[in-house]
N, C-alpha and C positions, 0 to 999 in steps of 0.2 A: 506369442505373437509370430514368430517366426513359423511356430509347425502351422498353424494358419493361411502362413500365405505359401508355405510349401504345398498342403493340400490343393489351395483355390488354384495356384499354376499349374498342378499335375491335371486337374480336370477341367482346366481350361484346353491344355495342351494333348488329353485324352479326346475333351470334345472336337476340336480342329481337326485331329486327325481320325476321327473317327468319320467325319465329313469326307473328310479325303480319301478315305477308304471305302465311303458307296461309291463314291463317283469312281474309284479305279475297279471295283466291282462289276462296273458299267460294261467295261471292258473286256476281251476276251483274251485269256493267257496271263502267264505270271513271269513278273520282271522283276525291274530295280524298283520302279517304283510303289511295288507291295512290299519290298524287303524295306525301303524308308519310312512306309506307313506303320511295318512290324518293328522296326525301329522305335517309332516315334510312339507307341503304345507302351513298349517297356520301359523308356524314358521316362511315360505318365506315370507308368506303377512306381518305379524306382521314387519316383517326386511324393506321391503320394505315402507309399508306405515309410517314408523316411521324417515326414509330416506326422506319421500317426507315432511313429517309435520317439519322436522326440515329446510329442503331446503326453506318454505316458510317462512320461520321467517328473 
């Protein structure tokens, strides 16, 4: 149950900020706000893969 909901929050939290990141896309140059978007994707991976490690045990 648990690697479950680790999964469903990483790609909740990959989809949001994957939103976030056309919209700053939008934009011209690179700032803080691509560096918390890059943030906020390895956060998803970390959530996710840590969902899949536990689902195989």
């Amino acid at each position: 149950m648990k690697s479950h909901l680790l999964i469903a929050f990483g790609l909740l939290v990959a989809g949001i900020f994957l939103i976030r990141g056309l919209e700053a896309l939008a934009e011209p140059g690179w700032g803080l706000l691509e560096l918390y978007i890059f943030g906020g994707f390895v956060l998803a991976g970390l959530l996710v893969r840590q969902g899949f490690k536990l689902r195989q045990k």
